[in-house]
N, C-alpha and C positions, 0 to 999 in steps of 0.2 A: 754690245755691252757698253754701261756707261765709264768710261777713264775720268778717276779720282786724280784730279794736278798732284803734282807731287807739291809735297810739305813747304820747299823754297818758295813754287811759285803761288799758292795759297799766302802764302808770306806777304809775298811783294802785293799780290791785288790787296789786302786787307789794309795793306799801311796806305799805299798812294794812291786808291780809288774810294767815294763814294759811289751809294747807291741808293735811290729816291724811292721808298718806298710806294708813294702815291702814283707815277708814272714810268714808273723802271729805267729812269734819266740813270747814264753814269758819267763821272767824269771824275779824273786827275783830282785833288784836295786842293791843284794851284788852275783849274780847269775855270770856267763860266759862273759858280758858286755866288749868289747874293750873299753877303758875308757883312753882318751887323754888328757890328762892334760896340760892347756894351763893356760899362767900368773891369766886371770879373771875369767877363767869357764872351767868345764870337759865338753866332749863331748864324749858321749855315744853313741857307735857302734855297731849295732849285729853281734854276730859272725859267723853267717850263709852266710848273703845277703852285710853286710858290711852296709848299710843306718843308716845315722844318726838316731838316735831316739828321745833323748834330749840331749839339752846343757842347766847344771845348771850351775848358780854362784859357785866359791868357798868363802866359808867362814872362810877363812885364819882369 
């Protein structure tokens, strides 16, 4: 039978892990990330396959 993480650790992967949809790359938000710093928001790149991942705000 598959085990469901529990709620905290569901938590914790969601906040401080990406995950690269095009090559199932993962890594830390402070990991390997190609990270483009644009006037309103970074855009987060893997550095494997190159696919965008996320684009956050900055909080200039």
């Amino acid at each position: 039978m598959k085990q469901t993480p529990s709620t905290e650790q569901s938590a914790v992967l969601r906040k401080t892990v990406l995950f690269c949809q095009g090559c199932e790359y993962h890594a830390p938000t402070t990991g390997s990330w190609v990270i483009h710093e644009k006037a309103s928001c970074e855009v987060y790149e893997c550095p494997h396959c190159r696919e965008t991942v996320t684009v956050r705000d900055r909080m200039d």
